[in-house]
C-alpha positions in Angstrom: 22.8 -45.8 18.3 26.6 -44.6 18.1 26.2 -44.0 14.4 22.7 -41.9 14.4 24.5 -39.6 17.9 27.4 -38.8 15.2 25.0 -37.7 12.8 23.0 -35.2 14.8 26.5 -34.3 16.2 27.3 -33.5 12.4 24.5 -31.6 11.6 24.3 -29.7 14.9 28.3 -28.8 14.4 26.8 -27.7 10.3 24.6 -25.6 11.8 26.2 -23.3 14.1 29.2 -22.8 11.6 26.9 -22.1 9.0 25.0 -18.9 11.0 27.9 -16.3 11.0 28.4 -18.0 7.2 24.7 -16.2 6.2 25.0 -13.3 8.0 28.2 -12.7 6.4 26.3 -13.3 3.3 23.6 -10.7 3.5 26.7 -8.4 4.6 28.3 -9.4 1.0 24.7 -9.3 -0.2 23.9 -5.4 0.3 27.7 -4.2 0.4 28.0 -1.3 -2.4 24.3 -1.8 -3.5 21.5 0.2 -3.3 18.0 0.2 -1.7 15.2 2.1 -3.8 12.5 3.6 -1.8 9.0 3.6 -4.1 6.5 6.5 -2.4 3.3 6.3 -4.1 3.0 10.3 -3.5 4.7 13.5 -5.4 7.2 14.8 -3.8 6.6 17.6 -0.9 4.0 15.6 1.2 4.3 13.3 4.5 4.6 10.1 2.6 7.7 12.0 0.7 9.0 13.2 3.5 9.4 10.0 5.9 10.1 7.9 2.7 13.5 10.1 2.4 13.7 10.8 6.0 14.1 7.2 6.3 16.5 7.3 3.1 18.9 9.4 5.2 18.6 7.0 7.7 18.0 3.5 7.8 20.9 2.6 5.4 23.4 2.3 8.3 21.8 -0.3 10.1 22.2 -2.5 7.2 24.6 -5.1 7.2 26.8 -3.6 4.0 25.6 -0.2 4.6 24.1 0.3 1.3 23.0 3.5 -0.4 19.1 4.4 -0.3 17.4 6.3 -3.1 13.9 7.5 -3.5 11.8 7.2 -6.4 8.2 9.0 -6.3 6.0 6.9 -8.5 2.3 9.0 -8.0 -0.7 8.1 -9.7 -4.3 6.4 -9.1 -4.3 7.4 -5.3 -0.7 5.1 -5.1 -2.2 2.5 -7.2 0.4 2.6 -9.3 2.8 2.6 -6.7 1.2 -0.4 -4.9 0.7 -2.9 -8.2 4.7 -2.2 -8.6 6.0 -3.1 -5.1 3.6 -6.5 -5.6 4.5 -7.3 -9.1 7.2 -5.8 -10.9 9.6 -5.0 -8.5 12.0 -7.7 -8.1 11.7 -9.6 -4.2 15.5 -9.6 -3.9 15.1 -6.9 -0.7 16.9 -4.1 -2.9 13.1 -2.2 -3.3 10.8 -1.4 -0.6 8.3 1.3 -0.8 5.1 3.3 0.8 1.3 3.8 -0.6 -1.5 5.2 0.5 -2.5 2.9 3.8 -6.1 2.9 2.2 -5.5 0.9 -1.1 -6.8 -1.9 1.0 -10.2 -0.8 0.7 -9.1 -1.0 -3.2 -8.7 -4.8 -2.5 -11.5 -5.5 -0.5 -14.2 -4.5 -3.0 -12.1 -6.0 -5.4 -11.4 -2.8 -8.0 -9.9 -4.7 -11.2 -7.1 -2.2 -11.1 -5.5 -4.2 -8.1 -2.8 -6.6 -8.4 -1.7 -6.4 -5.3 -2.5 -8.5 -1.8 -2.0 -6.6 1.3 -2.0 -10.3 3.2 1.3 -11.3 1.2 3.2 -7.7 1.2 6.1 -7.8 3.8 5.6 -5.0 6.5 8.9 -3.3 7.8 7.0 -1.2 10.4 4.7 2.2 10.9 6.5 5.2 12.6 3.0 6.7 13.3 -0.6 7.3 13.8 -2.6 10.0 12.4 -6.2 10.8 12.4 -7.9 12.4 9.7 -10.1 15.9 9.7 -12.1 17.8 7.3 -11.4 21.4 7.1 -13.4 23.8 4.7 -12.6 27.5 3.5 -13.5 30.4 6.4 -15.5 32.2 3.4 -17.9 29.3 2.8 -21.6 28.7 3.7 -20.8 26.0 5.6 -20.2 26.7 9.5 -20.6 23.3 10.4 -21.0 19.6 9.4 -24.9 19.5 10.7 -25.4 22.9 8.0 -23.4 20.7 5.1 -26.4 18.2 6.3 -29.3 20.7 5.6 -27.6 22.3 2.8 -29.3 22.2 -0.2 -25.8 22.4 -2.6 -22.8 20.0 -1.2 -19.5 21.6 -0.7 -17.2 20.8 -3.4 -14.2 18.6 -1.6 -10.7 17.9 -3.8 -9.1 14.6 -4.1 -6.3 12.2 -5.9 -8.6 9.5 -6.6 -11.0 6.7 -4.5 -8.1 6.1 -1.8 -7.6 9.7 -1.2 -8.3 11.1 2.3 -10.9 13.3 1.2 -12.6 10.7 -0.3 -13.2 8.3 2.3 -13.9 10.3 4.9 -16.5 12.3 3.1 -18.1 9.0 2.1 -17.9 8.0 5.6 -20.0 11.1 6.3 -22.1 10.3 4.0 -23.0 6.9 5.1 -23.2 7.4 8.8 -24.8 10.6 9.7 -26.3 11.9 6.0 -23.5 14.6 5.3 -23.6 15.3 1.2 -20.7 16.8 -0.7 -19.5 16.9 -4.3 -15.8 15.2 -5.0 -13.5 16.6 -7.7 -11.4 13.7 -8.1 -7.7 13.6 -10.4 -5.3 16.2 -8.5 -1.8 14.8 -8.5 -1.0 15.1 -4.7 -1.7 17.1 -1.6 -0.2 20.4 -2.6 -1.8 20.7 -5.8 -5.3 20.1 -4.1 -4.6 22.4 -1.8 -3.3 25.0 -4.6 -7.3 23.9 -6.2 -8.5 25.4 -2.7 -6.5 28.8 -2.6 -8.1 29.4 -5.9 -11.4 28.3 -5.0 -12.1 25.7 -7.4 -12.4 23.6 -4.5 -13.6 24.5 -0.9 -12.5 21.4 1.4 -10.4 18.6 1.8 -9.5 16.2 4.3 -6.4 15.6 5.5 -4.4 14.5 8.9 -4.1 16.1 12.4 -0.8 15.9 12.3 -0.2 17.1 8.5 -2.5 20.5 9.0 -1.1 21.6 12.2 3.1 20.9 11.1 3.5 22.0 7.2 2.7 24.9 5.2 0.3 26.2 3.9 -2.3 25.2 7.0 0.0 26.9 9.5 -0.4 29.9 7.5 -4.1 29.2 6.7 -4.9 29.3 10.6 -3.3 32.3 11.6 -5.5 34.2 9.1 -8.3 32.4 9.0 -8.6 31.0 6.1 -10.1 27.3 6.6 -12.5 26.2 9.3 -12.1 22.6 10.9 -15.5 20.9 10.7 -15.2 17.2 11.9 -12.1 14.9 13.5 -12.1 11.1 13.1 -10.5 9.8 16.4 -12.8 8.2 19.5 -11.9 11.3 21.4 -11.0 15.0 20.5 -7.8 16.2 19.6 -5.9 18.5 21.9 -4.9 20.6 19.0 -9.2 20.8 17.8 -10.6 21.3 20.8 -13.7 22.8 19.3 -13.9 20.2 16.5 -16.6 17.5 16.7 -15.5 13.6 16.3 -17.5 11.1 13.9 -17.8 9.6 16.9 -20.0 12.1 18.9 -21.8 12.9 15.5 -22.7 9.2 15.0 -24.3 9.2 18.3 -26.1 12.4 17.5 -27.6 11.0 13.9 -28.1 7.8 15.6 -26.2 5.6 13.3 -26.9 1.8 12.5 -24.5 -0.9 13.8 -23.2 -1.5 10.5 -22.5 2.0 9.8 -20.5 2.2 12.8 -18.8 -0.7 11.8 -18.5 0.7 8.6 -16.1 3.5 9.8 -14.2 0.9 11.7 -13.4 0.1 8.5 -12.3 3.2 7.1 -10.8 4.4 10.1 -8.3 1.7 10.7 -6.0 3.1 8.1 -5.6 5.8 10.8 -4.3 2.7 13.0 -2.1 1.5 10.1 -0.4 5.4 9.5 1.9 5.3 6.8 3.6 1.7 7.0 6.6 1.0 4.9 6.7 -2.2 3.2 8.6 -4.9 1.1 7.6 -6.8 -2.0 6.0 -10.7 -1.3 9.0 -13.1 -1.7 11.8 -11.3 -0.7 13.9 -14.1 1.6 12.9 -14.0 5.1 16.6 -13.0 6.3 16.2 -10.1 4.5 13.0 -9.3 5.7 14.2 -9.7 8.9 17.3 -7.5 8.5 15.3 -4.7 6.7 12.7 -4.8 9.7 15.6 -4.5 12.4 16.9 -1.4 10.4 13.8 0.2 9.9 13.3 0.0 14.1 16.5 1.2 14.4 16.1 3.8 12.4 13.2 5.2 14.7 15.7 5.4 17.4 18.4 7.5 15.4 19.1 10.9 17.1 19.4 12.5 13.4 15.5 10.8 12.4 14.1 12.2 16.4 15.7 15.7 16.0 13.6 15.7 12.8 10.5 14.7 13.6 10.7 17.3 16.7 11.9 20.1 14.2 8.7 19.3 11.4 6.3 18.7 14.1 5.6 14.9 13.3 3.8 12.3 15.5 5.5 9.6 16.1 3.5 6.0 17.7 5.7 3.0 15.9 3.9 -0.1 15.4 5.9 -3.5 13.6 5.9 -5.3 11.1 4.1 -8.3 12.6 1.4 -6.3 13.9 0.4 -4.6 10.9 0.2 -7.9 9.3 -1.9 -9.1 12.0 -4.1 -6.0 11.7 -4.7 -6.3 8.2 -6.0 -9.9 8.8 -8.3 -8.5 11.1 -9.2 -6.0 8.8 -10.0 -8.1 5.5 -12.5 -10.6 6.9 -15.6 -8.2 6.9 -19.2 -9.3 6.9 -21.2 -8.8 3.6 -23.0 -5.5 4.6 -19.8 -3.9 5.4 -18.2 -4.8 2.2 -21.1 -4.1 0.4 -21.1 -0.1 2.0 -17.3 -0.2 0.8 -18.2 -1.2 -2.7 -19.9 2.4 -2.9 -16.8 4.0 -2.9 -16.2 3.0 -6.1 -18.4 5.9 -7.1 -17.4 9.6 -7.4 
């Protein structure tokens, strides 16, 4: 009995001097390294901007204080971007990245293009939550999404690709109250769909709340006129589209089916997610756990608040845990819901 009380006396003892011994060596580990951030955008839009506000930022709260670097890596609606962060990027905590929150719709219809798992990604945290809206030129036909529905030609809507914004939501029309449009799919980013617009190659596009009422060129767009706001995608009206319809309302005007409204759950819960930032699967848990604590930190820094005040942003944080949790939630779909999903696939 004397012998086994000295060996759990041992190991206790081994354990508590060995603590400050690993914190000391993710100190050593990230001293004069650097963090890359990977945003699955071009430069100049939302998912830009936080990826490098975040840059500025989350650096010192890292034990080392090591340098942060972003590296835009656009293509296939963050795609690219995405199969990177879960496959080539090494798990050693010295990359981290953000993508288009809707690539999981990518996995659940299971596009061949994916190699990544949403379920095995490390989340560090969301800073926000942001509704989508559809908005249309002020010189169009279209007055309203119930004229779009008797319209004999659909408006022509620009997008990056399947995950895009514009996409989903106009699918999401489509499917639950009979709204038709015509996608142009392929534009690099945000600003050169919106570029598409001003020259009228394209007459709508879909975007966030927060991103058309804070950045150019929409705050210039509404004091002349130029775009109409047809529909909102929160449960309850925005205080800044007062006078804009939610899917909501317009699903209980069309009368849609349970599973279409379960449907835009769906589609909608990227809106819940917002624009998470995330680590590659693998990367050891103490570093997950020290990148995590930064990036909360981080959300508290005067410099990141005085920011988000001075560009407008919203700002409604969720962790790391409970996007994980979410995106459990979110995966296990019954087959007519995935089976309405699959037809995104399709321009």
């Amino acid at each position: 009995m004397q012998k086994i009380n000295v060996l759990a006396a041992v190991a206790f003892l081994s354990l508590f001097i060995g603590a400050p011994h690993g914190l000391q060596a993710q100190t050593n580990f990230y001293q004069g390294k650097t963090i890359t951030i990977v945003v699955g955008t071009v430069p100049g839009g939302l998912y830009d901007l936080w990826g490098r506000l975040f840059g500025r930022i989350m650096g010192k709260y890292i034990p080392g204080n090591p340098s942060m670097v972003v590296q835009n890596m656009p293509g296939g609606g963050s795609m690219i971007a995405a199969n990177y962060l879960y496959g080539v990027a090494k798990s050693d905590g010295l990359t981290i990245g953000m993508f288009q929150t809707h690539m999981y719709l990518q996995q659940m219809v299971r596009q061949p293009e994916v190699r990544f798992d949403v379920l095995k990604f490390n989340w560090l945290g969301s800073q926000e939550k942001g509704t989508m809206m559809l908005y249309i030129r002020g010189d169009s036909p279209y007055r309203s999404i119930d004229e779009i529905i008797k319209a004999k030609e659909p408006p022509k809507c620009g997008a990056t690709g399947l995950s895009d914004q514009t996409t989903l939501f106009t699918r999401l029309l489509e499917e639950t109250i009979g709204a038709r449009f015509t996608r142009v799919l392929g534009y690099q980013g945000g600003s050169e769909v919106d570029l598409a617009m001003e020259r009228g190659e394209i007459i709508c596009r879909a975007t966030r709340v927060t991103v058309h009422f804070s950045r150019e060129p929409f705050i210039s767009w509404d004091k002349k006129g130029f775009d109409r706001h047809l529909v909102q995608a929160g449960d309850k009206r925005d205080a800044r589209l007062p006078d804009t319809p939610t899917i909501f309302e317009l699903m209980d005007k069309y009368k849609t089916s349970e599973v279409g409204r379960r449907f835009a759950r769906v589609i909608l819960a990227g809106d819940e997610l917002g624009r998470p930032m995330v680590a590659p699967p693998a990367v050891p848990l103490e570093r997950v756990k020290i990148l995590r604590e930064a990036y909360n930190k981080a959300l508290k820094d005067p410099e990141l608040l005085d920011e988000v005040k001075r560009s407008r942003l919203d700002m409604e944080p969720i962790t790391g845990q409970e996007i994980a949790v979410l995106y459990k939630e979110l995966m296990d779909q019954p087959r007519g819901v995935v089976d309405l999903v699959k037809k995104l696939e399709t321009n």
